[in-house]
N, C-alpha and C positions, 0 to 999 in steps of 0.2 A: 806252325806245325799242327797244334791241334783243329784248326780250319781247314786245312789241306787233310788228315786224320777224316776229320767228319765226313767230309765232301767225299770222299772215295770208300768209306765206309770201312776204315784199318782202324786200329788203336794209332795211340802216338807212340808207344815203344815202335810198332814197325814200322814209321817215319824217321824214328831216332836211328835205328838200326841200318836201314838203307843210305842213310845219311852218313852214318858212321862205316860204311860197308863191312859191317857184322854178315857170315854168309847164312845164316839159319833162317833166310826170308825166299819165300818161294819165286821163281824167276817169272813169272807172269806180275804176281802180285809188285816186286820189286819195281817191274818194267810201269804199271800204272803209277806207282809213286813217285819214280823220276821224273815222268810226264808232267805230275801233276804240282812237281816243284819247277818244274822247267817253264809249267803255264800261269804260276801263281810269280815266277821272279824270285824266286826264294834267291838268298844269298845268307851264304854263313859268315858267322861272327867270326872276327878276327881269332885265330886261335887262343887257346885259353890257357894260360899256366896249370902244370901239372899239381894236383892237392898231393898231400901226403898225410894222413891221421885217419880220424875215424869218427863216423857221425852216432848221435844216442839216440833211437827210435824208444818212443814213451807213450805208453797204450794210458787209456784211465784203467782197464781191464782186460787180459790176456786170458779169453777164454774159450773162443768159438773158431769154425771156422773163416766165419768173416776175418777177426784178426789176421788168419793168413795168408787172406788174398790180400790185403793192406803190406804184408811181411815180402809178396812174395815181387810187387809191385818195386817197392824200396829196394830187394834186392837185383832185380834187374838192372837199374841203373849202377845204384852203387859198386856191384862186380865188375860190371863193365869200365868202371872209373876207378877201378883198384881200390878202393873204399871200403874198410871196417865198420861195420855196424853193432853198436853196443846198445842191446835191447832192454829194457826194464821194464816194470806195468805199475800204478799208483791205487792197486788193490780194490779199484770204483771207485774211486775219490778224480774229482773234474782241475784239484787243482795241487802238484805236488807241495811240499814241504821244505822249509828253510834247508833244512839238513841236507834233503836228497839235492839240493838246489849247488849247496856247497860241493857236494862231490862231483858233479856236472863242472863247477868252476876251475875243482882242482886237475882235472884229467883235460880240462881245455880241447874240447873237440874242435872240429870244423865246424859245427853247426847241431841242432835240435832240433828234430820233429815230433811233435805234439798229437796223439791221435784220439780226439774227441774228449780231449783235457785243454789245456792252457797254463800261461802263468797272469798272477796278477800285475797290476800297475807297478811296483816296487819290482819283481822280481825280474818284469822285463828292462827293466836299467839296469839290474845288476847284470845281465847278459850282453845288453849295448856298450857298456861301459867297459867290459872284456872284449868287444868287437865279437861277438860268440854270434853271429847269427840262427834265429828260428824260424820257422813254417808250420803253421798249423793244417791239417789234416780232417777234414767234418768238424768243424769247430763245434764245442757243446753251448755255444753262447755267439750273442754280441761281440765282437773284436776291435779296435780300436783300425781305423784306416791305414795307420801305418805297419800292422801286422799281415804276412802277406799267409793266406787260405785259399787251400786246395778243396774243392768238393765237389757236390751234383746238386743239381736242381731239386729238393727235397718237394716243394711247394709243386714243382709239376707231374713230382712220382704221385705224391698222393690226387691230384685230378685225376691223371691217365686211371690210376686203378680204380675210383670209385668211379666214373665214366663207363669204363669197359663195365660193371654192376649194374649201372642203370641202366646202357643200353640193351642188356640184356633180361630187360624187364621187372631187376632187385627195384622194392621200394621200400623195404626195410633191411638198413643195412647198418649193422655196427662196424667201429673203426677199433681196434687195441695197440695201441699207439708206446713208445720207449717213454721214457719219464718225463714228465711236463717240464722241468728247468732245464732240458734239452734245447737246441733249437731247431734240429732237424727232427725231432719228434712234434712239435708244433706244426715247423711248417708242412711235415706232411699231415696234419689232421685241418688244418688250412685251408690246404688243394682241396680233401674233403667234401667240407661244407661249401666251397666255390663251386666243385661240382652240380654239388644240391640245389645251390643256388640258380644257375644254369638252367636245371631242370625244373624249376619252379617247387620245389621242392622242401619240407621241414626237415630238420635234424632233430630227432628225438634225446636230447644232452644224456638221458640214459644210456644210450648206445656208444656215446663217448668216453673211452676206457683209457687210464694210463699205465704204465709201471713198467717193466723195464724189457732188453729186448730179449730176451730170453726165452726157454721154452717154459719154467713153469708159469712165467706170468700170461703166456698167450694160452696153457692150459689151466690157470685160477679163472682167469675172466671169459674164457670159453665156455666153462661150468655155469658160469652166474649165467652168463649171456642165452644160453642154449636149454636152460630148466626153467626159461620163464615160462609164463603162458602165451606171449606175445613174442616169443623168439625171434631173431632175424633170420632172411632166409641169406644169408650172407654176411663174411668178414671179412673185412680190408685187416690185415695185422701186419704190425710197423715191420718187422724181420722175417726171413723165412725161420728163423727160430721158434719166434711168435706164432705162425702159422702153422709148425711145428705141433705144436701146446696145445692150437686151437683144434687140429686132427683130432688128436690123442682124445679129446675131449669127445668130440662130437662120433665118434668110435664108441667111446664109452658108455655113450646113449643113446646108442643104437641107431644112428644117424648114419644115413647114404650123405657120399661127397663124389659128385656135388647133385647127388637127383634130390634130398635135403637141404645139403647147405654149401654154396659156392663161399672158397677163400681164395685169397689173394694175398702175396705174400710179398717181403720186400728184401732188395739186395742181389737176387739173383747167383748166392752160392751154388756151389757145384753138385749139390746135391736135392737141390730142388730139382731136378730132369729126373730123379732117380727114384724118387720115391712113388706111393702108389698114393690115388692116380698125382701121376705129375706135377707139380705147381706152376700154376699162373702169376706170375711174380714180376714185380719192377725191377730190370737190369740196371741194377746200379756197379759204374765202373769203378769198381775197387782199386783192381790191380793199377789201372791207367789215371787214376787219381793219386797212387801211393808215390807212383812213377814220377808226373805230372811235378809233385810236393818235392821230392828228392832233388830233379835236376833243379830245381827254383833254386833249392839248400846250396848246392854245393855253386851254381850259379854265384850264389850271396858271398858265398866261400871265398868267390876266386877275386871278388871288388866288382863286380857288373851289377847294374842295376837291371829290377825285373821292368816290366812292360806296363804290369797291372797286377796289386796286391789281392785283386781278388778274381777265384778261378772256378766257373761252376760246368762242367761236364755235364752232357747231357744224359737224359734216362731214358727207358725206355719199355714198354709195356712186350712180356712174354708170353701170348697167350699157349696154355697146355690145356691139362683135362680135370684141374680142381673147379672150376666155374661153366655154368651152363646156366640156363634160364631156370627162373624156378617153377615148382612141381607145378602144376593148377592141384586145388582142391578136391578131393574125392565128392566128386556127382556134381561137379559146377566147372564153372569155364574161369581162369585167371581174368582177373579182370590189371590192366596194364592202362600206367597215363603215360606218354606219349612224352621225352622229355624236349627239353626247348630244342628245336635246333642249332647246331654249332659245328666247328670247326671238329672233325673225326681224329681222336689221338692215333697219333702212329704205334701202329701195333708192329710185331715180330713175328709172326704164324711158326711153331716147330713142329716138324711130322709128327705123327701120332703113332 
């Protein structure tokens, strides 16, 4: 599904839909999807016993709009499968608590979804051992093979975005990146420095910023970054949150965005189109990641085994009107090196 998804350029909810003959799918778009299971051979699973209970959706933190494209993901499948969803959040903590562990045990759900938290060694037996199946969600870590994760290509968002900077002539560019014992905050400062690399290029490790994805840490390290004397003409920030911060900041000092300073922001919430000027942002698939993670759940739910424990959706570079070449120098010419050439990431052009 998500192959056949790609290839026609739909989410996998309106593969799941057509499939399922849900009628809220446009009759052109439905007509390419049939095709394109009729040309791939798709054949559906034996039908699947009907669930009845209710799944626990477990944030580390329940605070942004990101959360709700993750919320809003989970609920499309699960409404559709008559399926209860009992929410809770672990207040920024990456790993719940004995306690909350027991009450997860005693209400015996279908299953647990984990979103950018986990359990330990120990706690995932005590869930195996109730036959409680989990699915993690952007894992904030390492996982163990047998744990099965839902996510995107972290490591290719952050290329795509400092890519698109270079080629447009950034040769100082800071990164402000979610917390280092993340691991999608790694992998995108990662892509990063491969970028750099690519272009024959240093990383200045002062330019490399971590903390969390937030707005005020993309507006604490936007300040530091933006009052040096050697400023970058440009920020890659881990969130459109962060990028958010980093506005607010470069605002604050009197900064043109982007005839000053080009950003680049991440996740592709709903509100990056909206704002002034617009964000240039890596679409990361939330919803169809939340989606993606749920039917796996309730999959695990019914006794079928998945295909592949580990799921990474693609990204994809948005380009808007926060990022332009930078200024040249008042009474001199920019002087621009040229970066290595390579493979051109796929961009997404949105009217202007």
């Amino acid at each position: 599904m998500a192959s056949i998804a790609e290839e026609l350029g739909v989410s996998v909810t309106t593969v799941s839909k057509v499939l399922n003959g849900r009628p809220d799918v446009a009759p052109d778009t439905r007509e390419r999807v049939e095709a394109g299971l009729a040309r791939h051979q798709y054949r559906r699973r034996p039908k699947r016993r009907a669930l009845k209970g209710q799944i626990d959706l477990v944030f580390h933190q329940l605070n942004s709009v990101w959360s709700m494209e993750i919320i809003r993901g989970v609920d499309s499948v699960a409404s559709a499968a008559r399926i209860e969803v009992v929410l809770s959040q672990l207040g920024g903590a990456h790993r719940p608590s004995d306690e909350w562990l027991d009450g997860v045990l005693d209400r015996r759900p279908l299953g647990v979804l984990f979103v950018l938290c986990g359990l330990s060694q120990a706690q995932q037996q005590r869930l195996r051992r109730q036959r409680i199946p989990f699915v993690v969600v952007d894992t904030d870590g390492e996982t163990s093979a047998s744990v099965p994760v839902v996510g995107s290509n972290n490591w290719d968002g952050g290329l795509l975005a400092t890519r698109h900077l270079l080629e447009l002539g950034h040769r100082r560019i800071a990164v402000v990146s979610g917390p280092r014992d993340v691991l999608c905050s790694r992998a995108r400062v990662a892509g990063f420095r491969v970028a750099h690399d690519e272009a024959g290029l240093p990383v200045d490790p002062d330019l490399v910023r971590y903390g969390t994805f937030y707005v005020n840490a993309g507006y604490e390290h936007g300040m530091d970054l933006l009052t040096r004397t050697d400023r970058p003409t440009a920020i890659f920030a881990g969130s459109d949150l962060q990028a958010l911060g980093v506005i607010r900041a470069a605002r604050r000092l009197g900064l043109d965005i982007p005839g000053d300073l080009s950003v680049v922001g991440y996740d592709n919430v709903p509100a990056a189109a909206w704002i002034d000027p617009a964000l240039t942002t890596v679409h990361q698939p939330l919803s169809d990641m939340a989606a993606v993670a749920t039917q796996t759940l309730l999959d695990l739910a019914r006794g079928l085994d998945v295909a592949v424990n580990r799921i990474d959706l693609a990204n994809e570079l948005v380009v808007r009107e926060s990022t332009a070449p930078p200024r040249k120098p008042p009474g001199g010419r920019a002087t621009v090196t040229p970066a290595a050439p390579g493979g051109r990431p796929p961009l997404r052009e949105e009217a202007r």
